[in-house]
Each structure stands twice: as structure tokens, then as C-alpha cells.
C-alpha angles and dihedrals in degrees: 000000000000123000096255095052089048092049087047093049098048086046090055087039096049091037092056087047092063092041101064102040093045091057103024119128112288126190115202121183094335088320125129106204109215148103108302094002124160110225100173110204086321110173100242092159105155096003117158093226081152104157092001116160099223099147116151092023135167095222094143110147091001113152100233087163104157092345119153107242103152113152090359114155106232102152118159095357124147113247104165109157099351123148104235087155114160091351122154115244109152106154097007122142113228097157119167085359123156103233095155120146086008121134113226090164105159089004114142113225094165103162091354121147113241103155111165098343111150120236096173115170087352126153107242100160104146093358112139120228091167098157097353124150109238100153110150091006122141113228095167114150102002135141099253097171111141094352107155112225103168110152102350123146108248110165112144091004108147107218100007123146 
């Protein structure tokens, strides 16, 4: 075998590798981390679900409490009542996401997407929203109190500052 079709085969060999282990499967707490997955009040406090593919999801009452979800992929997914308290979210897709009667206080959703999601009644005292995308969300009822807006996309946005 020549040099070049070795070095191609252990790239493709090392890259599938990492691959596999980087999006596996994981169980955290009771929770199964995938795609439509029901995590009933699990405890993921902390947790690294950096880049975690968690769309559709069942997350209502779950405790997200400082949790690292930057770039995560939580589209659709069902937060009522959940803790994402100072939580990282920073790129993460929650598009179309219910996030009523949540509390994101401290959160950072800098450039996230939060297009129509709905934050009804949520807490968002000290979350960042610098640059994040909030177009045709609903915002009615929440705790805006040092919330921190600058630059967001707010068109259509009901309750939006």
C-alpha cells in the first residue's frame, strides 16, 4: 500500500474513532442523551451537554442549572418548569422550544436561536441574550429584570423588550 493510501486510511480510521466516542450514547443522571428522549425531573446540574443533540426532548422540570450547553441542538424540545439557571448556552438551537414557567435567571444565551420559542411566564432576571435570535418568540409575563438584550433579533417577538 503507498504512503498516501495508508495515511488516508488511518485519518478515516482515527476520525471515525472520534466520531463515535464524541456522539455515542451517553446516560447522565438517568438521562439518556439523544434525539426525543424523556428525562423526568433528572438532576443534570453541571453537566458538559456541549454540542448534545437533545431535539424533541422531553426536559420538563429538569434541573440544567450550570450546566454547559453551547452549541447543543435542543429544537423543539419540551423545558416547563425546568432550572437552566445560570446555564451556558451560548449557540444553542432552541427553536420553537417550550420554555414557559422555566427559570433561565443568570443563563447566557449569547447568539443563541431562540425563534418562537415560547418563555412564557419565565424567569429571565441577568440572562444574556446579547445577539440572540428571538424572532416570533413569545416573552409574555416574564422577570425581565437585568436581562441583557443588546443586539438581539426581535422582530415579531411578543413581549420583548
Amino acid at each position: 500500500m503507498s504512503d498516501k493510501k495508508s495515511l488516508a486510511v488511518a485519518s478515516l480510521a482515527v476520525f471515525t474513532a472520534f466520531y463515535s466516542a464524541a456522539y455515542a450514547q451517553q446516560n447522565v443522571n438517568g438521562c439518556e442523551i439523544r434525539p426525543q428522549t424523556y428525562c423526568g425531573a433528572a438532576d443534570l446540574a453541571g453537566a458538559n451537554l456541549q454540542f448534545a443533540h437533545l431535539y424533541s426532548a422531553d426536559l420538563q422540570k429538569v434541573n440544567l442549572s450550570k450546566a454547559n450547553l453551547q452549541q447543543a441542538q435542543l429544537y423543539s424540545s419540551v423545558f416547563d418548569g425546568a432550572d437552566l439557571s445560570k446555564a451556558n448556552a451560548s449557540g444553542a438551537n432552541f427553536v420553537g422550544a417550550d420554555m414557559q414557567n422555566t427559570n433561565l435567571s443568570g443563563a447566557n444565551f449569547s447568539r443563541a436561536n431562540l425563534k418562537g420559542a415560547n418563555l412564557t411566564n419565565a424567569d429571565l432576571s441577568g440572562a444574556n441574550f446579547k445577539k440572540a435570535n428571538l424572532e416570533g418568540a413569545i416573552l409574555e409575563g416574564v422577570k425581565l429584570e437585568g436581562a441583557n438584550f443588546e443586539g438581539a433579533k426581535t422582530e415579531g417577538c411578543r413581549g420583548c423588550p
